[in-house]
VEXNU-241909 format. One record per residue (C-alpha): residue in three letters; x, y, z. Coordinates in steps of 0.001 Angstrom, whole numbers, padded with zeros to 6 digits, always signed. Layout:
<pts>
ALAXYZ...
</pts>
This chain:
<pts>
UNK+025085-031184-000906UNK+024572-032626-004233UNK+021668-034571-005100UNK+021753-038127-005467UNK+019630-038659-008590UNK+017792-042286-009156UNK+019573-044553-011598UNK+016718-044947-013896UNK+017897-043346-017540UNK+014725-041099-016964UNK+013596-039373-014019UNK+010113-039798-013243UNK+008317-035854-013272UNK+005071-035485-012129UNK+003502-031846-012947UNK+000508-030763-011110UNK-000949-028264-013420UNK-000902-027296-017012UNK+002135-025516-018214UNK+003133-023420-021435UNK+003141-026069-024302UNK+006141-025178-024987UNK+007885-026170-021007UNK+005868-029383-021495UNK+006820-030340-024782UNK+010607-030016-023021UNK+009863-031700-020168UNK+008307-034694-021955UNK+011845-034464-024381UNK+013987-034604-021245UNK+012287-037044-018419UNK+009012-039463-018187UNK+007008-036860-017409UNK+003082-036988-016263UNK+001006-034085-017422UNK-002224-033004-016128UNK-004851-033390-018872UNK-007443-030210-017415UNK-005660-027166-015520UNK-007172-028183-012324UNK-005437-028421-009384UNK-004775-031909-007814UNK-007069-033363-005323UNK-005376-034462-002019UNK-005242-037769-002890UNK-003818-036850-006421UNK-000653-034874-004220UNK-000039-038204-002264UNK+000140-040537-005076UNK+002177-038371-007285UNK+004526-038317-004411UNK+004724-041530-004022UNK+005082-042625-007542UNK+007635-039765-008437UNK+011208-038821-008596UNK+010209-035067-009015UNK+007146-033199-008361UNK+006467-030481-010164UNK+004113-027952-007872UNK+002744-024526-008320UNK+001054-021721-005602UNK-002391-023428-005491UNK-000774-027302-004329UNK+000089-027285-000303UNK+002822-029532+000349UNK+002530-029740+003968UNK+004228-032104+006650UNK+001241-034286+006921UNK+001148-034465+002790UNK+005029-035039+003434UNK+005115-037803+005431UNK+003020-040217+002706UNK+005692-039262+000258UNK+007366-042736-001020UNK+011072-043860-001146UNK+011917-042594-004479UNK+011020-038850-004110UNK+014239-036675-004089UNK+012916-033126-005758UNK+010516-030719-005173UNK+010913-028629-008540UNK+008510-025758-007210UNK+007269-023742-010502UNK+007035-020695-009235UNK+009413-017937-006787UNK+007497-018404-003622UNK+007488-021289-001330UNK+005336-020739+001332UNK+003399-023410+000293UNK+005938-025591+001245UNK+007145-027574+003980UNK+010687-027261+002999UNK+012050-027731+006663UNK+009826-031108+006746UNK+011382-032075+003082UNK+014107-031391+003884UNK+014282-033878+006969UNK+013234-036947+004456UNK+015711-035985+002098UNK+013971-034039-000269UNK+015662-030945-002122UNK+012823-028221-002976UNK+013879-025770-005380UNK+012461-022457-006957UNK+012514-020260-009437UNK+013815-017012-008434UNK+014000-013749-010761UNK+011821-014817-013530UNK+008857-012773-011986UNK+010919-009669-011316UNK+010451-007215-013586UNK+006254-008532-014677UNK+004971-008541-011561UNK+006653-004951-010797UNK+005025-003450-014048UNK+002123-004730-012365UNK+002246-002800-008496UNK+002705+000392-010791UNK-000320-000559-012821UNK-002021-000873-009929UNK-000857+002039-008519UNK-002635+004288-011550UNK-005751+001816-011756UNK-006585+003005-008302UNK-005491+006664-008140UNK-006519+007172-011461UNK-010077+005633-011448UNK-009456+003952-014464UNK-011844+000725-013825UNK-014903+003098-013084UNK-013789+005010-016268UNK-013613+001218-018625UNK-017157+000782-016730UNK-018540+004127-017451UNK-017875+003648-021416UNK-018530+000001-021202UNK-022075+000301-019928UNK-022676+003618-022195UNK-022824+005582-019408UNK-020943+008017-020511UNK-022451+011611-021724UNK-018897+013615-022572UNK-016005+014920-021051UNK-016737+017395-017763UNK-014200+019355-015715UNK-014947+017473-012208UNK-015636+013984-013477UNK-013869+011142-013187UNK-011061+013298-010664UNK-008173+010982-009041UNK-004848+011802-007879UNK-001693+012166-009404UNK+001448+010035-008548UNK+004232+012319-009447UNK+005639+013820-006517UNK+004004+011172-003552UNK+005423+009249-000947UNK+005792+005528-001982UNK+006508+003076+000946UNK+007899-000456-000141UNK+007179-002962+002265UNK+010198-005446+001459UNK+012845-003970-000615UNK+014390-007297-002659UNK+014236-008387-006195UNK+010667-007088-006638UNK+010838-004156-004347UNK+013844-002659-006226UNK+012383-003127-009755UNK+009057-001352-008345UNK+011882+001715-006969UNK+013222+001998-010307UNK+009940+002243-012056UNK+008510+004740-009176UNK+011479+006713-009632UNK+010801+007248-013065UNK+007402+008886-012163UNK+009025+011060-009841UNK+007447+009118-006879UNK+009328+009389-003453UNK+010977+006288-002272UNK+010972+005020+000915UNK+010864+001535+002003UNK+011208-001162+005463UNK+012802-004225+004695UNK+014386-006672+007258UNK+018152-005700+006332UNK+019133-001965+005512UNK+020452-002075+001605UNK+023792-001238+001096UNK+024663+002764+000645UNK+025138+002328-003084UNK+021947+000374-003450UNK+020006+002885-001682UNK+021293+006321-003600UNK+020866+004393-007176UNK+016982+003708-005920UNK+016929+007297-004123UNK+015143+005568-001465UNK+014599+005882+002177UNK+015218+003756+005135UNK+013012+003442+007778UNK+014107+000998+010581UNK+010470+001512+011934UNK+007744+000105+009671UNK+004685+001566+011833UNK+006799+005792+011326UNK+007034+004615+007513UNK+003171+003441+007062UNK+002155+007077+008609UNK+004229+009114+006534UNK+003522+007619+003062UNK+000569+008013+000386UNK+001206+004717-001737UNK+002282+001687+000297UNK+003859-001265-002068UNK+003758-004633-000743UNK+006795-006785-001779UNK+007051-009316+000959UNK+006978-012601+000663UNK+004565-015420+003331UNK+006255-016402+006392UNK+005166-016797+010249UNK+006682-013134+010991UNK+005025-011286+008096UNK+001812-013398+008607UNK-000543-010194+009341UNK+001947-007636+009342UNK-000009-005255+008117UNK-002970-006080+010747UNK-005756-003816+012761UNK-003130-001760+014605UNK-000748-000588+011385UNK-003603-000052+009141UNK-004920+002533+011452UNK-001655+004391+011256UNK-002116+004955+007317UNK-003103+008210+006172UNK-006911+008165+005042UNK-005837+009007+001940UNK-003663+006762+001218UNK-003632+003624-001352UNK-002518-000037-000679UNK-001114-002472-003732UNK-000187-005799-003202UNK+001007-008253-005207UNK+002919-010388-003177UNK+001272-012820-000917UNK-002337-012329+000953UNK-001529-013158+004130UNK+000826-010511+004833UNK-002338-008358+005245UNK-005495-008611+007632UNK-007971-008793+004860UNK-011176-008195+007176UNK-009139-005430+008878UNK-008605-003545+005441UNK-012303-004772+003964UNK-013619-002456+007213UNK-011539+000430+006869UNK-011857+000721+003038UNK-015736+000915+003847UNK-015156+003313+006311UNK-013352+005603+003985UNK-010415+005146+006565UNK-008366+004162+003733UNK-008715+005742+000048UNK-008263+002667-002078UNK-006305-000546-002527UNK-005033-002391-005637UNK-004672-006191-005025UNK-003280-009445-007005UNK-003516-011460-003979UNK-005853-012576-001531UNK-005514-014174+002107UNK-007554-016692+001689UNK-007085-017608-002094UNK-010117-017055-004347UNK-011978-017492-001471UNK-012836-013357-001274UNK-014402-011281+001403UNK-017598-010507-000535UNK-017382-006904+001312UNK-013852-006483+000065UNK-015623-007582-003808UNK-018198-005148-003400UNK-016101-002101-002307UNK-016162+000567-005023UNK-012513+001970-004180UNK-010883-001064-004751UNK-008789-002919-007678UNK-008822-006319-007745UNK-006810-008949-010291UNK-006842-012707-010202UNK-003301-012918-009187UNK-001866-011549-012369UNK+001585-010123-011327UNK+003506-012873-013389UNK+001577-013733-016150UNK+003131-013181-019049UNK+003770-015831-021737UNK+007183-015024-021722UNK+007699-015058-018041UNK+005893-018743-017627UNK+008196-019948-019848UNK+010922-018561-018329UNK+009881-020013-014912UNK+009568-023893-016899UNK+012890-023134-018207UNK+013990-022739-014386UNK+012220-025953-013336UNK+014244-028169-016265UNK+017442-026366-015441UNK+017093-027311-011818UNK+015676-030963-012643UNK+018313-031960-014996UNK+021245-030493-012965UNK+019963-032496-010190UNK+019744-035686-012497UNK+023108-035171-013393UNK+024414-035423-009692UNK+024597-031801-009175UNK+023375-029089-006682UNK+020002-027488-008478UNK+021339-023690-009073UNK+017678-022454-006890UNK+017879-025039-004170UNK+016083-023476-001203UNK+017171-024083+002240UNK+015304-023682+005224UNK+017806-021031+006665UNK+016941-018617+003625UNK+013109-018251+004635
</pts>
């Protein structure tokens, strides 16, 4: 359905965090936009009176839209231009019940945050942070033939848990380091799909998790992948093999993993994401097999502008009278 944009001449935007100058020097061209003056995110009562004073909100990751948040949303509020892919931060069911179109922006992130599972992937098996610390502290007294020893990639098992946009670009990459692809994902690819990745199907996630050496995790937050990777599945891994995530937290029991990394159950993990935010298991911190970024996977300059360039695509084709090109409907999560 296409959505009925106010019939002010300029939309009223509200965006919740800094953005590339360059998306908010656009935005501020195109609409009456509000800009945050301090990348901070919004207080609770910030969230409710930007949705009631807006036509559009503008929300990243770190803002919860919730049904409760929702339901103090005024009269005038017809868009939820999500910056960002991933919407599990948002109610879309309950927006969508008050009228509210929530859009996304799909692709952008694709091929960034795959470089980043495969850089990952070689931080951990390779050692390299203890290596940066080693010359970074002076540490280091010369090269030696046992020091330092990882494991190659060439030639392992790679699982993909969640074979879409992401998953695929992080086949094609493993591929080209003559990685083994297999992968669970809730629909079988097509046969063409599958013999261009050279990958694997396995219907059954827990025979993949004990077969592989490198497990990828591509799938996005929802109430059936909350924990999918909890006590149980862990324990099927191989204790020598690696975990990188760099889609969503919650898809993993974080105090499950924390335990069996300690135990040497599990050789190492790379992760860009967290379960509960930047609020970190201080075991998981302090584990010396284990990678961790500040939810890096997409940042690029060019892919954050790419995403604002979604956002204004989406918010004028909706003030035009149009269906947004990444409207996101309850039915597709």
């Amino acid at each position: 359905m296409a959505g009925t944009a106010p019939t002010r001449d300029r939309l009223k935007v509200t965006v919740t965090r800094r953005l590339p100058q360059a998306v908010e020097s656009r935005l501020a061209e195109l609409f009456d936009v509000s800009l945050r003056e301090v990348d901070v995110r919004m207080s609770r009562d910030e969230l409710v009176q930007a949705l009631k004073d807006s036509d559009v909100l503008v929300p990243t990751v770190t803002d919860q839209i919730d049904a409760r948040l929702l339901g103090q949303a005024g009269e005038r509020l017809k868009l939820i231009a999500n910056y960002g892919a991933g919407v599990d931060h948002i109610d879309v069911e309950s927006a969508r019940q008050r009228g509210i179109q929530v859009t996304n922006t799909p692709g952008v992130v694709t091929e960034d945050t795959a470089d980043m599972a495969i850089a990952l992937m070689l931080a951990v098996t390779r050692r390299i942070p203890e290596g940066l610390a080693e010359m970074q502290t002076g540490r280091w007294e010369g090269w030696a033939p046992t020091a330092h020893l990882g494991g190659r990639i060439g030639g392992k098992r790679l699982g993909i848990l969640g074979m879409g946009r992401i998953g695929q670009a992080v086949a094609r990459r493993a591929n080209v380091f003559g990685m083994q692809v297999h992968y669970h994902n809730r629909r079988r690819l097509r046969p063409e799909v599958e013999a261009e990745l050279r990958a694997t199907y396995w219907e059954s996630l827990d025979q993949m998790l004990a077969r592989v050496d490198i497990l990828s995790i591509n799938a996005p937050h929802t109430p059936s992948t909350f924990h999918l990777l909890n006590a149980r599945r862990l324990k099927l891994m191989k204790p020598s093999a690696v975990i990188v995530n760099t889609s969503r937290g919650e898809v993993i029991d974080e105090n499950a993993l924390t335990r069996m990394l300690r135990a040497g159950e599990l050789a190492g993990a790379g992760l860009d994401v967290f379960e509960h935010g930047h609020d970190i298991n201080p075991r998981l911190r302090e584990a010396p097999n284990v990678v961790m970024l500040p939810h890096m996977g997409s940042a690029t300059t060019e892919g954050r502008i790419e995403m604002g360039e979604k956002v204004i695509i989406n918010i004028k084709t909706f003030a035009d009278g149009h269906r947004p090109p990444d409207l996101v409907l309850p039915s597709m999560l």
